[in-house]
Backbone and ligand atoms as CSV (ligand in chain L), in Angstrom:
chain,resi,resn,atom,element,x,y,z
A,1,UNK,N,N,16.095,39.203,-39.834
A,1,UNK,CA,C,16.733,38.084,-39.119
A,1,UNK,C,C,17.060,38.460,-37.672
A,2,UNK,N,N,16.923,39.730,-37.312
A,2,UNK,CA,C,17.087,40.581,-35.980
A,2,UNK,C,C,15.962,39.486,-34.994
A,3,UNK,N,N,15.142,39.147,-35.393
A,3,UNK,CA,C,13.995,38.666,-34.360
A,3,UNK,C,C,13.964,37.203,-34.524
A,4,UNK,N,N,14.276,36.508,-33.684
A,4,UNK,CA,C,14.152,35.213,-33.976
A,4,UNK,C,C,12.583,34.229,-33.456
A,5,UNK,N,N,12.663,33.567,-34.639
A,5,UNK,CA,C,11.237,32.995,-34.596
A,5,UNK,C,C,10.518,31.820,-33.301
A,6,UNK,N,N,10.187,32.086,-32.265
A,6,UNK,CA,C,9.819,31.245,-31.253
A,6,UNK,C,C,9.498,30.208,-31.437
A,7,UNK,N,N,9.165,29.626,-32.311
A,7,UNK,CA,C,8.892,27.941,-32.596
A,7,UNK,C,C,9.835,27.318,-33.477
A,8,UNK,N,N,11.420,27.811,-33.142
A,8,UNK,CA,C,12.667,27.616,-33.789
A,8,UNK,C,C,13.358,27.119,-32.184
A,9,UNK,N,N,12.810,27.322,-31.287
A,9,UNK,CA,C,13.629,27.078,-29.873
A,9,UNK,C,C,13.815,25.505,-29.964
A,10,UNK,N,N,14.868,25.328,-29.054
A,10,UNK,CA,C,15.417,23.959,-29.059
A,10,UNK,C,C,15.499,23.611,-27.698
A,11,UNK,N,N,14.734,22.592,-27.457
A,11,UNK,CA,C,14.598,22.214,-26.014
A,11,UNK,C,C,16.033,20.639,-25.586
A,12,UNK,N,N,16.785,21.561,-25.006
A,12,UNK,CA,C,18.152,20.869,-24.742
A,12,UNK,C,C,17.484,19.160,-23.840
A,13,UNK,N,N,18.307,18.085,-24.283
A,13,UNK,CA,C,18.008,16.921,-23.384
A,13,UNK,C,C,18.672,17.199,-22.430
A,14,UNK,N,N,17.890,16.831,-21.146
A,14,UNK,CA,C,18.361,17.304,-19.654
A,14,UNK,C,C,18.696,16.017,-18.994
A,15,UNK,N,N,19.273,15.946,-18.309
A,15,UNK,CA,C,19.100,14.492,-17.328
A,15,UNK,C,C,18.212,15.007,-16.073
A,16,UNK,N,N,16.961,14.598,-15.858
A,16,UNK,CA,C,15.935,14.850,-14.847
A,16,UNK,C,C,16.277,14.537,-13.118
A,17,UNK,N,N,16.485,15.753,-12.561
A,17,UNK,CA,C,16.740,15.476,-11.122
A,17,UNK,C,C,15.263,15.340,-10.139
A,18,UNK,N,N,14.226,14.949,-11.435
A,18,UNK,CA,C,12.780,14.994,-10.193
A,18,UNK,C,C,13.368,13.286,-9.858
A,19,UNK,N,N,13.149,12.824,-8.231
A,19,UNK,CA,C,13.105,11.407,-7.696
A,19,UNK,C,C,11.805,10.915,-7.976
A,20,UNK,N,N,11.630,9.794,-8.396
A,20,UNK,CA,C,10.137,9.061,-8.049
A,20,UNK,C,C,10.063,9.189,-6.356
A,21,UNK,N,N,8.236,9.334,-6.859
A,21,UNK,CA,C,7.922,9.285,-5.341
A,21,UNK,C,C,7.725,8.450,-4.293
A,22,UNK,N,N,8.296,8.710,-2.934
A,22,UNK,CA,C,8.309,7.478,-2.139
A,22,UNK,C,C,7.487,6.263,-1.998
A,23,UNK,N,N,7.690,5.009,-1.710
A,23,UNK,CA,C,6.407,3.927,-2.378
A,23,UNK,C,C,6.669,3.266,-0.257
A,24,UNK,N,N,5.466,3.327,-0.100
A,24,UNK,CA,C,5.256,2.553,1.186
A,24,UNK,C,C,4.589,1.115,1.197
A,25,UNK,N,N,5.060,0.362,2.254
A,25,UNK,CA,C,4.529,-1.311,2.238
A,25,UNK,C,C,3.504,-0.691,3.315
A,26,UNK,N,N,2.426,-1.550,3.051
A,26,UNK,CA,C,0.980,-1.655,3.676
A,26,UNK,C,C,0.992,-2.919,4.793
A,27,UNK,N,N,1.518,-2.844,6.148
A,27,UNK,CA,C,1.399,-4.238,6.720
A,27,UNK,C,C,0.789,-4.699,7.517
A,28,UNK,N,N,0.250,-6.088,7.936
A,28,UNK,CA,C,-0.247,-6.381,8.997
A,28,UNK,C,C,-0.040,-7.242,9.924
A,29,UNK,N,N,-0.341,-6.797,11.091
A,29,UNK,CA,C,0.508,-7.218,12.408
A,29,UNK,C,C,-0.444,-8.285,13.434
A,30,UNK,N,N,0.477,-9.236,13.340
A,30,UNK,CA,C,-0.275,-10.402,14.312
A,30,UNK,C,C,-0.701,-9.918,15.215
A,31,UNK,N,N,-1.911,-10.882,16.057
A,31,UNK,CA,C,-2.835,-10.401,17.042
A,31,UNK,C,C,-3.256,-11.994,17.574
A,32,UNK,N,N,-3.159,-11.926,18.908
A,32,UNK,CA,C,-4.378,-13.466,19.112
A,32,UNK,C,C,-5.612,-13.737,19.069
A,33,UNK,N,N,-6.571,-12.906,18.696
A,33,UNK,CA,C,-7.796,-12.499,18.884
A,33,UNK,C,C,-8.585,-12.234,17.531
A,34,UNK,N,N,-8.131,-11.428,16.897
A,34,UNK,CA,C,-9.113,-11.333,15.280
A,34,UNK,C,C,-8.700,-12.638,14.465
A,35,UNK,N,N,-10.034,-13.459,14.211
A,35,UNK,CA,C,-10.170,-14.279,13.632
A,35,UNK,C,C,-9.903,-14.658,12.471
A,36,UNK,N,N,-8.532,-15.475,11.449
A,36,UNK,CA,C,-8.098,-15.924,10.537
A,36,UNK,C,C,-9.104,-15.463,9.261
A,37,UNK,N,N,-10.321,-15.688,9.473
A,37,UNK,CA,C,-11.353,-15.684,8.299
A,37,UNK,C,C,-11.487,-14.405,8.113
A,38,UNK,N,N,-11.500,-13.273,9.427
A,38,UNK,CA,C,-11.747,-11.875,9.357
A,38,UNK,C,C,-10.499,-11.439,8.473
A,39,UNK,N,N,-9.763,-11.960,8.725
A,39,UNK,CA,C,-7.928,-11.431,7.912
A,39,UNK,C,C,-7.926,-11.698,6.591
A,40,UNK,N,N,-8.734,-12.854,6.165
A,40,UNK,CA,C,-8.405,-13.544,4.745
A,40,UNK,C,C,-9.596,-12.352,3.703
A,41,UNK,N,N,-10.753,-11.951,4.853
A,41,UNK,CA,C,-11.693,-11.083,4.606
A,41,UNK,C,C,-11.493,-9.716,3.873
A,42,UNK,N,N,-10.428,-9.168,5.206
A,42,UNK,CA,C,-10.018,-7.903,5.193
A,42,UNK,C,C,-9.123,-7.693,3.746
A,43,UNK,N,N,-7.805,-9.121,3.672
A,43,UNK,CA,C,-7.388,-8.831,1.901
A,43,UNK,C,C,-7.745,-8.818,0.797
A,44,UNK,N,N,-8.644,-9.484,0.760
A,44,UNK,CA,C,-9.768,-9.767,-0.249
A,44,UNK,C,C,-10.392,-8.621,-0.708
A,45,UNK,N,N,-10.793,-7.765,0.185
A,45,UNK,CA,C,-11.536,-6.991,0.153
A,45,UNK,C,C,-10.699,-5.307,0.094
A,46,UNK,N,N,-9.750,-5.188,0.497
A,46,UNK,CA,C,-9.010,-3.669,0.464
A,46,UNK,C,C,-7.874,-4.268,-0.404
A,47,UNK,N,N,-7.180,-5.244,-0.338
A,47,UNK,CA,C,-5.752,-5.845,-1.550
A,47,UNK,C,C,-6.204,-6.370,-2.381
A,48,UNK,N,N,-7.770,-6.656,-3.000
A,48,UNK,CA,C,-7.987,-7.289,-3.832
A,48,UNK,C,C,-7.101,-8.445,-4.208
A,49,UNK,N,N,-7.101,-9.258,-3.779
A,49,UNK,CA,C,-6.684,-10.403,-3.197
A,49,UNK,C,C,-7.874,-11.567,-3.774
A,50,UNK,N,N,-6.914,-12.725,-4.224
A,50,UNK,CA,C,-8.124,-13.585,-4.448
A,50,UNK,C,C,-7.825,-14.743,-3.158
A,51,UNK,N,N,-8.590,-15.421,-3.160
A,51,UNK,CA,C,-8.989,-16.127,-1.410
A,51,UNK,C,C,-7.785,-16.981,-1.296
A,52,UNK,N,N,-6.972,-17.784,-2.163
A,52,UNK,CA,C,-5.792,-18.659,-2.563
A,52,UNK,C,C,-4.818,-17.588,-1.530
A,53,UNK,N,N,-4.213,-16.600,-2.081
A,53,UNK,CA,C,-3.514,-15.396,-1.767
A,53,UNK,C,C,-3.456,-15.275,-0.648
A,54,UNK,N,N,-4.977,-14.353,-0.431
A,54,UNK,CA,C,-5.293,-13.736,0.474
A,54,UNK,C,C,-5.116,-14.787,1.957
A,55,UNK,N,N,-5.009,-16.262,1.867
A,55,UNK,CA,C,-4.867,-17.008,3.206
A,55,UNK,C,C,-3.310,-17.285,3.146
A,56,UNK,N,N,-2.941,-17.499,2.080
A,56,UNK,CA,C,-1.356,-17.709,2.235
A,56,UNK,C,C,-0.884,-16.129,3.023
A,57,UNK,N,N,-1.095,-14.941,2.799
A,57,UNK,CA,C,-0.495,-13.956,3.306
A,57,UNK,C,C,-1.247,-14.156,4.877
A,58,UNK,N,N,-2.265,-14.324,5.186
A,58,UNK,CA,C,-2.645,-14.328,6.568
A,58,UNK,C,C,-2.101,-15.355,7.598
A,59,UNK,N,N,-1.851,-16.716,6.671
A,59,UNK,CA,C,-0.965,-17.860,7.611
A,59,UNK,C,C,0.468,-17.127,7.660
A,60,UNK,N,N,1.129,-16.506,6.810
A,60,UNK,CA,C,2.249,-15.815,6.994
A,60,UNK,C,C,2.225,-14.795,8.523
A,61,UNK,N,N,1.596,-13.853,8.255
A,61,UNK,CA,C,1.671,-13.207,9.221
A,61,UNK,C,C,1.530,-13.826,10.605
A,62,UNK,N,N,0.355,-14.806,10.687
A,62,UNK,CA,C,-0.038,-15.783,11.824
A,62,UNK,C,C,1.065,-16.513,12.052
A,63,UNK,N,N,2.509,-17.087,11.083
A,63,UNK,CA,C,3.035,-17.382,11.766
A,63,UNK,C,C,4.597,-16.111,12.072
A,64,UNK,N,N,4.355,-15.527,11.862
A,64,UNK,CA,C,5.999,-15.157,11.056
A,64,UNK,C,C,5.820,-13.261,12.140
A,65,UNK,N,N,4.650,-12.825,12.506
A,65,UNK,CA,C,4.291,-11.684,13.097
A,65,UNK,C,C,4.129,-10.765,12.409
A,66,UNK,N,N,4.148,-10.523,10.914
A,66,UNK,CA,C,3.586,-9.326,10.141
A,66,UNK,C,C,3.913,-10.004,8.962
A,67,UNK,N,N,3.187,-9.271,7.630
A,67,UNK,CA,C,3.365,-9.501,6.731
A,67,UNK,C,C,2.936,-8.185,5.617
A,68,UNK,N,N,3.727,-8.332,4.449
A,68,UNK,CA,C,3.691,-7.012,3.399
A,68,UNK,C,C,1.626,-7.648,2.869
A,69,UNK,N,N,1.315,-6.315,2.872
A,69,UNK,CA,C,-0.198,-6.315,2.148
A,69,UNK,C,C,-0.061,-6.231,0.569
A,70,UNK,N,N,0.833,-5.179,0.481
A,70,UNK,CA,C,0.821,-4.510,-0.837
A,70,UNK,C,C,1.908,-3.363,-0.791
A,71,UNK,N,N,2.358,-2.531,-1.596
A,71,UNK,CA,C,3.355,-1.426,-1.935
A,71,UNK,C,C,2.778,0.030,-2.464
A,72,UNK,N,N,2.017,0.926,-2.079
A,72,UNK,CA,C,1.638,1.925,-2.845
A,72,UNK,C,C,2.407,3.347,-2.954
A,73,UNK,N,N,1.846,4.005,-3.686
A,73,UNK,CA,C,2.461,5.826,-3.091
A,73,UNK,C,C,1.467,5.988,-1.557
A,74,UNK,N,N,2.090,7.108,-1.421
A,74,UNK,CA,C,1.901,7.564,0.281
A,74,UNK,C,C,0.775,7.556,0.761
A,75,UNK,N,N,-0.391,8.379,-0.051
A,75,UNK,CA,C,-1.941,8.575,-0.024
A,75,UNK,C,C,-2.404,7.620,-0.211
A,76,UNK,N,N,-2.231,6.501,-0.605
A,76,UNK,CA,C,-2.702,5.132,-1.188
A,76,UNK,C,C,-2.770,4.157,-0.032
A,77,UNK,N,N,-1.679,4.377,0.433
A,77,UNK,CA,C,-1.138,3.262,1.456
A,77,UNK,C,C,-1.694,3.551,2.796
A,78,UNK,N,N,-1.914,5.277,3.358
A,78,UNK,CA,C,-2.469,5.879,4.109
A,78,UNK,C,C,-4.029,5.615,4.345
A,79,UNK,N,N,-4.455,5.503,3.162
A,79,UNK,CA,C,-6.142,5.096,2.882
A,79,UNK,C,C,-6.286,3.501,3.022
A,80,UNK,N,N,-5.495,2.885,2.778
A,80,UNK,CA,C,-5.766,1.455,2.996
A,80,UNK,C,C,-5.750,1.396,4.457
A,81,UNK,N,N,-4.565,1.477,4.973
A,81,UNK,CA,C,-4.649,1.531,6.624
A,81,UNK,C,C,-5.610,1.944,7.177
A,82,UNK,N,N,-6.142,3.450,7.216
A,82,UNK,CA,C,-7.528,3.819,7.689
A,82,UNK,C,C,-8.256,3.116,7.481
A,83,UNK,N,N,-8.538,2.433,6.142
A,83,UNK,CA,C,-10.260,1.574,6.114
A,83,UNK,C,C,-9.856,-0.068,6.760
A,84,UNK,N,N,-8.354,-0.358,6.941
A,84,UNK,CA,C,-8.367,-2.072,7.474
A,84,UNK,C,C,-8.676,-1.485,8.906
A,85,UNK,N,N,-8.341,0.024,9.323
A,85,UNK,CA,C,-8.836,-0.318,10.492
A,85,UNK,C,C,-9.401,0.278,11.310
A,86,UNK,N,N,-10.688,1.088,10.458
A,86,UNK,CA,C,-11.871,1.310,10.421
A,86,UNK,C,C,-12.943,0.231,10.457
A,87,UNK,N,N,-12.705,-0.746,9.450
A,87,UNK,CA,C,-13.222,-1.692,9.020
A,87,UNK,C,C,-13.208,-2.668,10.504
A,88,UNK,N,N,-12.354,-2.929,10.506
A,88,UNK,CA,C,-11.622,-3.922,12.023
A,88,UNK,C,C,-12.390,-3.360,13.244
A,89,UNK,N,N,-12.067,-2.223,13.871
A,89,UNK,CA,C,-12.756,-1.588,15.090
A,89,UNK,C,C,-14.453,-1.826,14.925
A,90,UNK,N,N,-14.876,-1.432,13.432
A,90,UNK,CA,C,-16.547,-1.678,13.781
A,90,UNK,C,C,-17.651,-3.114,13.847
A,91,UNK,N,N,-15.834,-4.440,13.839
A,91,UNK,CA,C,-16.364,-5.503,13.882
A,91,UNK,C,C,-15.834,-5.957,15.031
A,92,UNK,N,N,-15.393,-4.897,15.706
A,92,UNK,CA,C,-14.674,-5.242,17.591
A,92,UNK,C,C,-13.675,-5.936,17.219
A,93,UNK,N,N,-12.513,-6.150,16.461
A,93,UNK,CA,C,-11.381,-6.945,15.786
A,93,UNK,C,C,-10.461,-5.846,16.579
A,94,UNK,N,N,-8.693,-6.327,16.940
A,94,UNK,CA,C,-7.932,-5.278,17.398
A,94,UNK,C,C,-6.780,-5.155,16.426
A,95,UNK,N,N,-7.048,-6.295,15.261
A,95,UNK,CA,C,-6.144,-6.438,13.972
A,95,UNK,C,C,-5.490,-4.748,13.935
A,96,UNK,N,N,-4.237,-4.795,13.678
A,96,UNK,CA,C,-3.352,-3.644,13.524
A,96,UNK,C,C,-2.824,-3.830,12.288
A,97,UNK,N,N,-2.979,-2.732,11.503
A,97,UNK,CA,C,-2.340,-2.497,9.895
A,97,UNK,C,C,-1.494,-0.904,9.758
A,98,UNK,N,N,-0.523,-0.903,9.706
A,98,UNK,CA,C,0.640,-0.079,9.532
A,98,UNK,C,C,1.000,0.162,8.376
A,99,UNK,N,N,1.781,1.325,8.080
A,99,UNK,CA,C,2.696,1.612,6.716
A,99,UNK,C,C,4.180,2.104,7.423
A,100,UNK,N,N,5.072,1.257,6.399
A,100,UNK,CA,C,6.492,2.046,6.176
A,100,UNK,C,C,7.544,1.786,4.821
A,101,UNK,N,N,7.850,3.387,4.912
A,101,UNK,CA,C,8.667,3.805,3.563
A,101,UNK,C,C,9.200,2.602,3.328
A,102,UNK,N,N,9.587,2.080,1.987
A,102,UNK,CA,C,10.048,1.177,1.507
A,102,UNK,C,C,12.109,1.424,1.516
L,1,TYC,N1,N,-3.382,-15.067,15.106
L,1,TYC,C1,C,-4.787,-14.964,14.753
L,1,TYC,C2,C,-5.520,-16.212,15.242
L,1,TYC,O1,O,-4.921,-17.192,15.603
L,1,TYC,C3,C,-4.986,-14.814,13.240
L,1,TYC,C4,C,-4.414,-13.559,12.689
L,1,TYC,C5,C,-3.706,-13.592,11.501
L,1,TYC,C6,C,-4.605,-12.338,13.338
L,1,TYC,C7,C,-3.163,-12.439,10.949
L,1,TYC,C8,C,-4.076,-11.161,12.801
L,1,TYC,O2,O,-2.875,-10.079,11.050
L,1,TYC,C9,C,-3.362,-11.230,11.604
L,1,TYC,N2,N,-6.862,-16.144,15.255
């Protein structure tokens, strides 16, 4: 009984101090120049967005000066931005898409 048996251990309930990880909004920022259809385009296509949606969020922004895309983790939200505006620059568009921490 000197040696106690390792698959006798008792794993105590802890209260967990890991935080969920930070979640960022994906947004986009009015412009006078990139064309309504290019915008309804761009959600559709990176927010998977169906076309209903995707114009209600673009008249938003068109009138209101930005609007939320979507909510992801950090890398997520980082990659969307790069390709709206990747995507945007190689169609000469000056559409601006941003992230911030929620
Ligand atoms: N204001 C633009 C126009 O009148 C349309 C537009 C909407 C541009 C949303 C950018 O993020 C934007 N053609």
């Amino acid at each position: 009984m000197a040696q106690k048996n390792q698959l006798s251990t008792i794993l105590e309930p802890r209260v967990s101090k890991a935080k969920p990880p930070p979640l960022y909004k994906v947004l986009l920022l009015n412009d006078d120049f990139t064309p309504m259809e290019f915008v309804i385009e761009v959600l559709q296509r990176f927010f998977e967005m169906n076309r209903e949606r995707a114009t209600q969020i673009m008249l938003k922004v068109h009138q209101e000066g930005m609007g939320v895309c979507g909510v992801f983790p950090k890398d997520i939200a980082a990659t969307k931005v790069d390709l709206v505006v990747s995507f945007s620059r190689q169609h000469q568009h000056p559409l601006q898409c941003v992230m911030e921490e929620t």
